[in-house]
TORGU-966948 format. One line per 10 residues: their letters; for each residue z, y, x of N, C-alpha, C, O. Coordinates in steps of 0.1 Angstrom, whole numbers. Example, Ala and Ser with C-alpha at 12.3 -4.5 7.8 and 13.67 -1.06 7.14 Angstrom:
as) 78 -57 132 78 -45 123 78 -33 132 85 -33 142  71 -22 128 71 -11 137 79 0 129 80 11 134
//
This chain:
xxxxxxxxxx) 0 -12 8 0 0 0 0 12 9 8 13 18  -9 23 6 -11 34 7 4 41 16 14 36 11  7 49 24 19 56 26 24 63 16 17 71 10  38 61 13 39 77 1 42 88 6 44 90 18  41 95 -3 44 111 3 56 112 6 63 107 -3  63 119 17 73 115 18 83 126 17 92 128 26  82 133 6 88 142 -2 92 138 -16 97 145 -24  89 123 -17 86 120 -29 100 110 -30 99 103 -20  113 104 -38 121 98 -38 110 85 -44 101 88 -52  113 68 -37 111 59 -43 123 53 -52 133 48 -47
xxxxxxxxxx) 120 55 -71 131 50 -76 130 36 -80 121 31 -85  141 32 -77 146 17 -75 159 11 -88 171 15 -88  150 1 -98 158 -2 -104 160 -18 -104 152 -28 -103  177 -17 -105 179 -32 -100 185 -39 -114 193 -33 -121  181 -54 -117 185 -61 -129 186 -72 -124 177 -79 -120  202 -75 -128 206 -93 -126 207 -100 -138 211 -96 -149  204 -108 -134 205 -123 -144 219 -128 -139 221 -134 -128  230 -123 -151 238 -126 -146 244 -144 -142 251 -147 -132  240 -151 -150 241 -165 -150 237 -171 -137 245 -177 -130  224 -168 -133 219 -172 -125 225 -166 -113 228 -175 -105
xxxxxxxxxx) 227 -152 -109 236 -146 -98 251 -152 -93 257 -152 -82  252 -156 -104 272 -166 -107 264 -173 -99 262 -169 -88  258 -186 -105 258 -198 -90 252 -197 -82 253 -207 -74  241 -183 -77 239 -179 -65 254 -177 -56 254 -180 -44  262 -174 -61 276 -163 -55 278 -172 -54 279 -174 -41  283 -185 -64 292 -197 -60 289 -211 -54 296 -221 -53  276 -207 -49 271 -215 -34 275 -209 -25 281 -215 -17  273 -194 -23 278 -186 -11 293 -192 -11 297 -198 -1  299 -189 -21 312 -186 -16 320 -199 -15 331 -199 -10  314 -211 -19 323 -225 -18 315 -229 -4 322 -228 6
xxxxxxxxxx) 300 -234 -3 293 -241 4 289 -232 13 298 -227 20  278 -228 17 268 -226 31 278 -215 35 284 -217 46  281 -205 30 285 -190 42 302 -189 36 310 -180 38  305 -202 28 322 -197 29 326 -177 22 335 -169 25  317 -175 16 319 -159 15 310 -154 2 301 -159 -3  318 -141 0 311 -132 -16 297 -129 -9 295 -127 3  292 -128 -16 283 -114 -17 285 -101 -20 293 -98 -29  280 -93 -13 285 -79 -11 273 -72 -29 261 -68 -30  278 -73 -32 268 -60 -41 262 -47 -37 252 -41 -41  269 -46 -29 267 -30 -22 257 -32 -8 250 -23 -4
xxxxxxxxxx) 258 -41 -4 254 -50 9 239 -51 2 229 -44 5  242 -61 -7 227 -63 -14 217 -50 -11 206 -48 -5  226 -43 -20 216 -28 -25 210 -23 -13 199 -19 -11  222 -23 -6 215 -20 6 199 -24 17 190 -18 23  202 -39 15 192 -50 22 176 -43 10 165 -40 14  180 -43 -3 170 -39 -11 163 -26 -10 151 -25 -12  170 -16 -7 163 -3 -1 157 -9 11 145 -8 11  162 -16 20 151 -15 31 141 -24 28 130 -21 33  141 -33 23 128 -41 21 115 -33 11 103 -35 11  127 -23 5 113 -11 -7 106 -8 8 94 -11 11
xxxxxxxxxx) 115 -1 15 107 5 24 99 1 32 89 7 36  103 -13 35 92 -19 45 77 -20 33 67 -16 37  79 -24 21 68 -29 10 60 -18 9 47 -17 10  70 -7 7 61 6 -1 53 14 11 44 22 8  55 12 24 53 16 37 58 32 37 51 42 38  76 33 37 82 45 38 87 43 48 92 33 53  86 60 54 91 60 71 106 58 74 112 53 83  113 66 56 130 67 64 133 58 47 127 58 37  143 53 50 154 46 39 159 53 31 159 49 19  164 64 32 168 77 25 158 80 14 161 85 3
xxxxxxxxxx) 146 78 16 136 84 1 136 68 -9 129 68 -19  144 55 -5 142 49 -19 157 50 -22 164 52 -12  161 48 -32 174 52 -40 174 39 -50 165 36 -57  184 33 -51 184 27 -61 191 36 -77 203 36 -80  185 39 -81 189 48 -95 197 40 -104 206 44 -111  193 31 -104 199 26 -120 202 8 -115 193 2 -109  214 -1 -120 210 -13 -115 222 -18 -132 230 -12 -139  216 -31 -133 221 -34 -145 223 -52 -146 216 -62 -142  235 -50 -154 244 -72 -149 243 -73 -162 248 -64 -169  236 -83 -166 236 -91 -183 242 -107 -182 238 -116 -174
xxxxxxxxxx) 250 -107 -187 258 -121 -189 263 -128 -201 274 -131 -197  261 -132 -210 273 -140 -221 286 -140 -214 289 -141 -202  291 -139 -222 309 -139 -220 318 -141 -228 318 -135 -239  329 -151 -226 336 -156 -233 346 -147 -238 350 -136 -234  349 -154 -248 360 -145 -258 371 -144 -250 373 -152 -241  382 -130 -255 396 -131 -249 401 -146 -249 404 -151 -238  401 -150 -261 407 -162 -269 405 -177 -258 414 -184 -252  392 -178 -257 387 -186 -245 392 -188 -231 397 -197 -224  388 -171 -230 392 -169 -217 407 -172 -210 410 -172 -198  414 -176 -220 431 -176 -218 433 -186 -218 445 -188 -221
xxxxxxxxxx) 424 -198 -217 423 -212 -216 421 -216 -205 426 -226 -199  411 -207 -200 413 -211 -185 420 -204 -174 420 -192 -177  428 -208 -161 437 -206 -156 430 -192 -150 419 -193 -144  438 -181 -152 432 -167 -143 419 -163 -146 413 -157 -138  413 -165 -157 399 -165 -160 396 -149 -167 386 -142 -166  408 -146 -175 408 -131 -176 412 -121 -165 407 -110 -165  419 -125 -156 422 -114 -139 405 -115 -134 397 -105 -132  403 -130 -132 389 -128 -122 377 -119 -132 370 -110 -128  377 -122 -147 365 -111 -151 368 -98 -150 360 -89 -148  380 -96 -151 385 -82 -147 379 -75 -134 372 -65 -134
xxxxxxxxxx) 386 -84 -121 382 -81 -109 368 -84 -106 363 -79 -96  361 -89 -113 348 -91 -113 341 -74 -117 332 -67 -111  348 -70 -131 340 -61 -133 344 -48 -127 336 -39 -125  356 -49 -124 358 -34 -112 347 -35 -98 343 -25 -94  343 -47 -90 337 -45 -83 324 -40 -86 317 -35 -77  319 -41 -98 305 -40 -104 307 -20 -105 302 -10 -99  315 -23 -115 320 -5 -116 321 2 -102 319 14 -102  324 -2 -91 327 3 -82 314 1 -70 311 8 -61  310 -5 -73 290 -4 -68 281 -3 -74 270 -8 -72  285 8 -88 278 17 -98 268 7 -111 261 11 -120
xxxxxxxxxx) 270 -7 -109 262 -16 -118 270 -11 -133 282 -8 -134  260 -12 -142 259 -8 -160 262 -23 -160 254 -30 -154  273 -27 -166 276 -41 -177 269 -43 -189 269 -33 -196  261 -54 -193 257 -57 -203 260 -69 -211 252 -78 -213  271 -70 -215 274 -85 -221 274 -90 -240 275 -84 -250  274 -99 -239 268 -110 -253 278 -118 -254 281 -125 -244  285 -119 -267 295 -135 -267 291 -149 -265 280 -151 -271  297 -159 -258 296 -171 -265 293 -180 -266 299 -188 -259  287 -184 -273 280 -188 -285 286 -209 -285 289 -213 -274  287 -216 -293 288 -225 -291 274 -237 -293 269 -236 -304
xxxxxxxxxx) 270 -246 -285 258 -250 -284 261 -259 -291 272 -265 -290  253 -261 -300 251 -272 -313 241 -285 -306 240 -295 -313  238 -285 -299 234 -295 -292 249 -302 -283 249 -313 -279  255 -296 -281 270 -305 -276 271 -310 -262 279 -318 -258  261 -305 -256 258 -306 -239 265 -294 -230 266 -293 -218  268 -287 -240 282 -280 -234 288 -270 -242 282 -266 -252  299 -264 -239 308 -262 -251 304 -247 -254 305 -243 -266  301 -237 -244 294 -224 -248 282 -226 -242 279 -234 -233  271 -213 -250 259 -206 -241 259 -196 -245 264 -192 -255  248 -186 -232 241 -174 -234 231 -180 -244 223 -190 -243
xxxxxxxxxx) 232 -167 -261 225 -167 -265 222 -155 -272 229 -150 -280  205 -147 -266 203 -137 -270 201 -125 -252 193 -116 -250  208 -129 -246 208 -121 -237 195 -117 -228 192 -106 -225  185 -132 -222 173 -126 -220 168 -117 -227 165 -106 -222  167 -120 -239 162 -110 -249 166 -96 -247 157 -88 -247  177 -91 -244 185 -80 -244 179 -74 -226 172 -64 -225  182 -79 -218 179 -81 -206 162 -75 -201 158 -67 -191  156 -81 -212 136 -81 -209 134 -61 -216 127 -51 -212  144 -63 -231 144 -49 -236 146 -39 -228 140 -29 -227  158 -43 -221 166 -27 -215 158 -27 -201 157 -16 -195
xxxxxxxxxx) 151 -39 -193 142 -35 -180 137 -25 -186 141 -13 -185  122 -30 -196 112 -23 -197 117 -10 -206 116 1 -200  122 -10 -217 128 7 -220 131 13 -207 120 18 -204  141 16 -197 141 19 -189 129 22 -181 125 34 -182  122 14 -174 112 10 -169 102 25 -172 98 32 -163  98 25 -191 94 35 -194 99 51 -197 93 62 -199  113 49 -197 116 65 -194 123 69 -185 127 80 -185  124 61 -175 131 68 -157 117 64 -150 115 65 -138  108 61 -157 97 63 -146 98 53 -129 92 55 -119  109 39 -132 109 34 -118 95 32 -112 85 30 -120
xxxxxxxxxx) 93 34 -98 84 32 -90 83 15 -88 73 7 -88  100 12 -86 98 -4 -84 115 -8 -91 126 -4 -88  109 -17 -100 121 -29 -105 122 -36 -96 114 -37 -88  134 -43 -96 142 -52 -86 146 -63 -97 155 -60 -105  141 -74 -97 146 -87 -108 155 -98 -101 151 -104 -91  165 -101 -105 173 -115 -99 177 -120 -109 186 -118 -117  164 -130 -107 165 -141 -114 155 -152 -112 144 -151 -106  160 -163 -119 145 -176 -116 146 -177 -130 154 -186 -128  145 -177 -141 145 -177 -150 126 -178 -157 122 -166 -157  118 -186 -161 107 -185 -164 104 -172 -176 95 -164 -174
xxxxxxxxxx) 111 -173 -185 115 -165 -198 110 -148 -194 106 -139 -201  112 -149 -182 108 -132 -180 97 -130 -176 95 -118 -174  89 -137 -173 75 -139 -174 63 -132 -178 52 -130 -172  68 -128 -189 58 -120 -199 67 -103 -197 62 -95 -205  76 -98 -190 86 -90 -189 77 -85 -176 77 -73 -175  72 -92 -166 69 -82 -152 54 -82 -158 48 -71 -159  47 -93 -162 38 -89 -167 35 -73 -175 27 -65 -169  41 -71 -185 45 -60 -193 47 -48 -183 41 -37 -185  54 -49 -170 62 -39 -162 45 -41 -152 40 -30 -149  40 -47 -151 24 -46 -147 14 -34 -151 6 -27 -144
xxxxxxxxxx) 18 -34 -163 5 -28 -170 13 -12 -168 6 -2 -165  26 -12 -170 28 -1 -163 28 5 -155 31 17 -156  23 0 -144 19 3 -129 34 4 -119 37 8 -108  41 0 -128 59 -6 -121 56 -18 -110 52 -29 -114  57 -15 -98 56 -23 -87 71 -34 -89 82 -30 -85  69 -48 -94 82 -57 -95 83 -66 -82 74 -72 -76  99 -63 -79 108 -73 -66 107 -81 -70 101 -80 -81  110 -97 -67 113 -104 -73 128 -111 -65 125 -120 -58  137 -109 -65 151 -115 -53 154 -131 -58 161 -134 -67  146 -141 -50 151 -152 -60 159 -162 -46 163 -159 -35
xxxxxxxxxx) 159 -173 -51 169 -181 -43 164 -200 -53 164 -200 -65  162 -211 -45 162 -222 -42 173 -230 -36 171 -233 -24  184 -234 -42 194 -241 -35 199 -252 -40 199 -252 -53  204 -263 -34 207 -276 -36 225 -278 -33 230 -280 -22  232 -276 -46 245 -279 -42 249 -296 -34 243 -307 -35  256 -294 -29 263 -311 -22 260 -323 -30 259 -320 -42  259 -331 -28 256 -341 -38 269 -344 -44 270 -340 -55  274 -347 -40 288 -348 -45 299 -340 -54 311 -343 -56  289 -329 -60 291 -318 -67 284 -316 -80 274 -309 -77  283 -319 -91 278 -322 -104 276 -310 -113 278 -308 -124
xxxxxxxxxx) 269 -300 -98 262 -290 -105 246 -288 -101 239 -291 -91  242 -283 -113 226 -284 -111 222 -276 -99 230 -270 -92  209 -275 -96 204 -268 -86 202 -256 -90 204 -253 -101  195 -247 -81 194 -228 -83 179 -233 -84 175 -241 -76  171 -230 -93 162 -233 -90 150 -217 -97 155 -211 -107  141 -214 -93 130 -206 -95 116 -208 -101 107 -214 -95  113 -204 -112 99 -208 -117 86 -195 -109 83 -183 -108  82 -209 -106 69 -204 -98 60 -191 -103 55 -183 -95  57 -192 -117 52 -183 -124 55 -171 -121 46 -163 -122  68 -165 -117 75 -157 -118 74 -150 -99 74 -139 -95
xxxxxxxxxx) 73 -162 -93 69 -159 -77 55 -154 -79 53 -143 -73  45 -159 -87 30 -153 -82 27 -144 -91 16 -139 -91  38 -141 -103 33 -126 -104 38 -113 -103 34 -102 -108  52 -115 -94 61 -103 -89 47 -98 -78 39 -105 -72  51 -84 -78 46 -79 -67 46 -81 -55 36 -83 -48  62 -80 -49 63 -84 -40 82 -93 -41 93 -90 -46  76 -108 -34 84 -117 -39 95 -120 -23 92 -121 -11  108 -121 -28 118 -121 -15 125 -135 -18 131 -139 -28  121 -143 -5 127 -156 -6 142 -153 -3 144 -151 9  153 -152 -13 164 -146 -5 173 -160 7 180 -159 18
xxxxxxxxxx) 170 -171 -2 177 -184 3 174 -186 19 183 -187 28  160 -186 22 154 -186 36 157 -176 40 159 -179 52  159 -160 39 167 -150 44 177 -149 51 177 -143 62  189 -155 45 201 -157 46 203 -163 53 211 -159 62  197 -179 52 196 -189 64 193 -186 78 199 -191 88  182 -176 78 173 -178 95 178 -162 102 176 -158 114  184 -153 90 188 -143 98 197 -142 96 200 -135 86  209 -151 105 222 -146 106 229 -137 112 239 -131 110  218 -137 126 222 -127 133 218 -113 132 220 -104 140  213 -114 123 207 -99 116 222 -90 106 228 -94 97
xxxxxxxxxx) 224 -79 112 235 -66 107 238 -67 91 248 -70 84  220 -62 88 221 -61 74 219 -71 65 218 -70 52  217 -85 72 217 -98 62 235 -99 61 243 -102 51  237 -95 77 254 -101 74 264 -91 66 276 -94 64  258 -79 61 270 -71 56 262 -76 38 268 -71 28  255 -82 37 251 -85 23 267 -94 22 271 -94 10  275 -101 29 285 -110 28 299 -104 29 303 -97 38  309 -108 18 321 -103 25 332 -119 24 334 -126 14  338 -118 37 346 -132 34 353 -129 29 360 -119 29  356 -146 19 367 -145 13 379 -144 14 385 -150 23
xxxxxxxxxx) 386 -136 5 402 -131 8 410 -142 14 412 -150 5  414 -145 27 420 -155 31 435 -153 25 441 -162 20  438 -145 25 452 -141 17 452 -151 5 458 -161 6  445 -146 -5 441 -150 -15 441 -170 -14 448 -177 -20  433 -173 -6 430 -186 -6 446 -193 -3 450 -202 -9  453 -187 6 462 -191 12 478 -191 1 489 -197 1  472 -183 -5 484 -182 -13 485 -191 -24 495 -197 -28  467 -191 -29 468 -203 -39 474 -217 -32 482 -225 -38  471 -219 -19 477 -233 -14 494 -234 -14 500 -244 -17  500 -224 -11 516 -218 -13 517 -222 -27 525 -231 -29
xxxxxxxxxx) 510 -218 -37 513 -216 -50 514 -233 -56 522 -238 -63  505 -238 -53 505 -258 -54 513 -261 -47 519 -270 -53  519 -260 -34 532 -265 -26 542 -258 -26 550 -267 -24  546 -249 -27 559 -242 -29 559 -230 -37 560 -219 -31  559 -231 -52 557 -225 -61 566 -212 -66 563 -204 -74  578 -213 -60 592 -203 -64 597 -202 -46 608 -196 -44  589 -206 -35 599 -203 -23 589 -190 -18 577 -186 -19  602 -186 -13 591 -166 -5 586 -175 5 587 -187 6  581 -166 12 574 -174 20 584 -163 40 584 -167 52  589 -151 34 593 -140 45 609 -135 38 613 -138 27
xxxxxxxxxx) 613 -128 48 630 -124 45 620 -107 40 611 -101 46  626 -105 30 627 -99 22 632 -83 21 636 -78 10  630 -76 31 628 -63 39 624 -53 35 615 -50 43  625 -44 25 612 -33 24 609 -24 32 618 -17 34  596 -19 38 594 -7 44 587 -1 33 584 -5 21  585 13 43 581 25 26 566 30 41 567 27 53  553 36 34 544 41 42 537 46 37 541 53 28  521 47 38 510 55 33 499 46 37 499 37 45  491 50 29 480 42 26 469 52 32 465 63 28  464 43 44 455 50 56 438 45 53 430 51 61
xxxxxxxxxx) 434 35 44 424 30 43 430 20 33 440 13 33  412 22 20 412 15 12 403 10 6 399 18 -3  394 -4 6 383 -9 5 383 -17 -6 383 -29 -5  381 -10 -21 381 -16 -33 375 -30 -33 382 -40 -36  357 -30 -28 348 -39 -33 354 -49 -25 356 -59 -32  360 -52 -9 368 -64 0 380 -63 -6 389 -70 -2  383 -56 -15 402 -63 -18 409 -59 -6 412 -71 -6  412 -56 2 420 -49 11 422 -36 15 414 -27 11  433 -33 23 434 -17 33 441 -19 40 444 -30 43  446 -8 47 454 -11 59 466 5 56 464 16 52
xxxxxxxxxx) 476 -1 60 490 12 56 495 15 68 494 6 76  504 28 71 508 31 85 523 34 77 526 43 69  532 22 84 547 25 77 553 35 83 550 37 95  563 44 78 573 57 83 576 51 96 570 58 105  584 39 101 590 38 111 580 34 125 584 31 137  566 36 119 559 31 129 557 19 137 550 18 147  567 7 129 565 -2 139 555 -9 131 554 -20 136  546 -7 121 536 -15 116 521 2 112 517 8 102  520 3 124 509 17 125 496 15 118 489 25 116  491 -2 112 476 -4 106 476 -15 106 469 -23 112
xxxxxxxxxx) 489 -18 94 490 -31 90 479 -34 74 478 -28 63  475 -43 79 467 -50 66 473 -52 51 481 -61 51  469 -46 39 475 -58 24 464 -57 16 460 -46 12  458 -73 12 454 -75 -2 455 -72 -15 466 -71 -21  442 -70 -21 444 -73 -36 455 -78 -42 464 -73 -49  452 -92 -39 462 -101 -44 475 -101 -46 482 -106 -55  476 -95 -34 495 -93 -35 501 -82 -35 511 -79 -28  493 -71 -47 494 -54 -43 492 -55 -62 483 -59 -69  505 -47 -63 502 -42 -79 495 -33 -81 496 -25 -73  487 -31 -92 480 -21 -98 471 -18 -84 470 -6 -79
xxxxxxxxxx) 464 -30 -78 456 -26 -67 446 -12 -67 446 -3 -59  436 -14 -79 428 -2 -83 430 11 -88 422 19 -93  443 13 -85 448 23 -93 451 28 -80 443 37 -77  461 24 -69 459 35 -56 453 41 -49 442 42 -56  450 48 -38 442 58 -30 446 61 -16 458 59 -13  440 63 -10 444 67 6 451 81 6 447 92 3  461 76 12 471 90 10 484 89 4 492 98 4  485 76 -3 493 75 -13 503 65 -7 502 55 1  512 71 -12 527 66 -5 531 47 -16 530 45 -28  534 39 -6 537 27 -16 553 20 -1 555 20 11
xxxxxxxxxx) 557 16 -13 565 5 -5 558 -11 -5 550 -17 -12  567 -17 10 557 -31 8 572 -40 19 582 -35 25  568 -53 17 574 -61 25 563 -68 36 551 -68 38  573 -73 42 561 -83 55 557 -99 53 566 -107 52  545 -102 54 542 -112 49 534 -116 61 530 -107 69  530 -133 65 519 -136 75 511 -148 64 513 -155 54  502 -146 73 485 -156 69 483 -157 85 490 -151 94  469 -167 89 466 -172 96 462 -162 107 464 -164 119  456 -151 103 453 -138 111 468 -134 120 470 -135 132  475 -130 112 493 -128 118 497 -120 103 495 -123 91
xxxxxxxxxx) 504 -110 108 512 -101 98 505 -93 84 493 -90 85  510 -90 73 502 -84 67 512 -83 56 521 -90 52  506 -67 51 517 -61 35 519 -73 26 513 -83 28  527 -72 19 533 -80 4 540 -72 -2 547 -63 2  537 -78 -18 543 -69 -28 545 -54 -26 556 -47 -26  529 -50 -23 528 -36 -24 529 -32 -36 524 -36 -46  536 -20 -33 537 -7 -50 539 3 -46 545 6 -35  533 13 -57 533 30 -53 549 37 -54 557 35 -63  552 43 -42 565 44 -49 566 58 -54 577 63 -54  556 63 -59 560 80 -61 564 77 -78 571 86 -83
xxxxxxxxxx) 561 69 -84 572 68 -96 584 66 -97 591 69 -106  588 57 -81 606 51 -83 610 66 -83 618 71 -91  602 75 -72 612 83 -65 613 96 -80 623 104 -81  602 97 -90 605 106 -101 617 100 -105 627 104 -101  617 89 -112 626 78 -118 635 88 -112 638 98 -118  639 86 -99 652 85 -95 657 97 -95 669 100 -97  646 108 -93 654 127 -94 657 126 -107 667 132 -111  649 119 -117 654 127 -133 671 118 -135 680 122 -141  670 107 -128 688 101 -126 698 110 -126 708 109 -134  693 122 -114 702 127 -106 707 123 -93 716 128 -86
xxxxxxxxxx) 697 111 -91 702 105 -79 700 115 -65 693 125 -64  707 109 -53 706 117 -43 693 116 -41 689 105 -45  681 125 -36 668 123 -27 671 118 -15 681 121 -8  661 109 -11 657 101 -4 651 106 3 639 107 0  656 115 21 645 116 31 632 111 32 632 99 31  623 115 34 614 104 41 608 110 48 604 122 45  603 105 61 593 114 76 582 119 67 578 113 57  578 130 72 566 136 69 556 131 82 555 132 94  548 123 70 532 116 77 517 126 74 506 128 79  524 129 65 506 131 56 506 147 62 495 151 59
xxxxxxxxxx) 513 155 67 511 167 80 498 162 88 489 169 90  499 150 92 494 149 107 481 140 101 479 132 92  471 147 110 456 142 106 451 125 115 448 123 127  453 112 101 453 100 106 436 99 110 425 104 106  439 89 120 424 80 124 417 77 109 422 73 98  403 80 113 395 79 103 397 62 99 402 55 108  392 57 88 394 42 86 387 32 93 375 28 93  401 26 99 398 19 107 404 0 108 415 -5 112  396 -5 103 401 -22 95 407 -30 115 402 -31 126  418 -35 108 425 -43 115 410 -54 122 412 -64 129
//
């Protein structure tokens, strides 16, 4: 293709198939790379491949404008059937919120054929509508599709005749045998009539040592993993003596579930804590004062039972309680963020 003008922004819209993305994620993250997928990572890898496709000199003129997750989704009611299944959609949908993706979801449904107990039903349908509406009033330059899904078929076609240049991000994978889930699989139809088609599976694979394949990945919260193993073997024992320090929150990385805090007494200057073991994780900010205890994982040391404490300390003036010194930190201008 022709050079574009390079005054000109390439707009970039991205749409997942959400079903299909789940057991993309959940091969990453059980089998071959042990790890999430970055969403942000993604978007990233996706601007530069516009650029390589569209033949643009700098990364900066494609933008992803608009990206959008369609999924079926189980009821409250359901979802409290399975163990933690309302926390993970939750935490699911803050990272989406927090790497700017529009949610689109559908209940349900129960399959009358009896081959399994819910399905997505209606959602392609919903999915093919909101591409191409979009498609025709933001004017994308290029859709981004993830999915193998045959059903959309007649959807890039459609995005054809508009002169919408279609991605296609697909993936071919074979779970373990020993694992009694189907494969990821891709309709070919769909490879020969995207524009331009991205084997993401063979990507992933042969460029590991490539920056921007590896930041599409974020490993899994070891904290997290570790704790579930605690939680099956010693279910009521602490795991550390029981200590509070008080500090500030020096760095904080929503989409990886972690940050790192610099305690008053300084003997923990850019100690690490998790999601997992940090109340009202999304609700804090860098800057913000929390108390925590000390906890270890395989790495070494790391926060527990973080919380903000600028509520104890209102709490405690409207008591009348004595105030509580504390060093002034937030005077002094900290290292920009910097992960353990």
């Amino acid at each position: 293709m022709a050079t574009q003008q390079q005054s000109k922004i390439i707009k970039i819209g991205v749409f997942y198939d959400g079903g299909y993305f789940s057991r993309v994620t959940q091969y990453y993250r059980y089998y071959e790379r042990k790890s999430r997928i970055s969403i942000k990572g993604l978007h990233e890898f996706i601007r530069g491949k516009v650029m390589e496709s569209e033949s643009v000199d700098q990364i900066h003129y494609c933008q992803v404008v608009d990206a959008h997750y369609f999924r079926g989704r189980f009821s409250a009611y359901d979802a409290a059937k399975r163990e933690n299944q309302l926390l993970y959609d939750r935490i699911f949908d803050d990272i989406l919120m927090y790497a700017g993706v529009v949610t689109h979801y559908l209940p349900m449904f129960a399959d009358k054929s009896k081959r399994a107990e819910r399905s997505e039903k209606g959602i392609d349908v919903w999915f093919a509508l909101e591409a191409f509406e979009l498609a025709v009033y933001k004017q994308f330059d290029v859709i981004v599709l993830i999915t193998g899904d045959g059903d959309y078929l007649p959807l890039i076609k459609k995005l054809n005749t508009l002169g919408t240049r279609v991605m296609l991000l697909y993936w071919d994978l074979e779970f373990p045998p020993e694992v009694s889930i189907p494969p990821v699989r891709t309709n070919i139809g769909l490879i020969n009539e995207a524009t331009y088609e991205i084997n993401m599976a063979e990507i992933m694979r042969s460029r590991r040592s490539n920056q921007i394949v590896e930041n599409m990945f974020i490993p899994i919260d070891e904290e997290e993993e570790l704790s579930k193993k605690i939680k099956i073997e010693q279910p009521r024992m602490p795991e550390f003596e029981s200590e509070q320090f008080e500090g500030v929150i020096i760095h904080i990385d929503f989409e990886r579930g972690l940050g790192n805090i610099k305690s008053d007494d300084n003997k923990f200057p850019n100690i690490i804590f998790f999601r997992s073991r940090t109340e009202d994780f999304f609700n804090l900010s860098k800057g913000e004062r929390v108390a925590f205890e000390i906890g270890k994982n395989e790495r070494g040391p790391m926060a527990i039972n973080v919380h903000c404490t600028d509520n104890d300390e209102e709490h405690e003036s409207d008591e009348g309680q004595e105030d509580i010194e504390v060093d002034e930190v937030n005077g002094n201008i900290l290292d920009e963020d910097v992960l353990m």
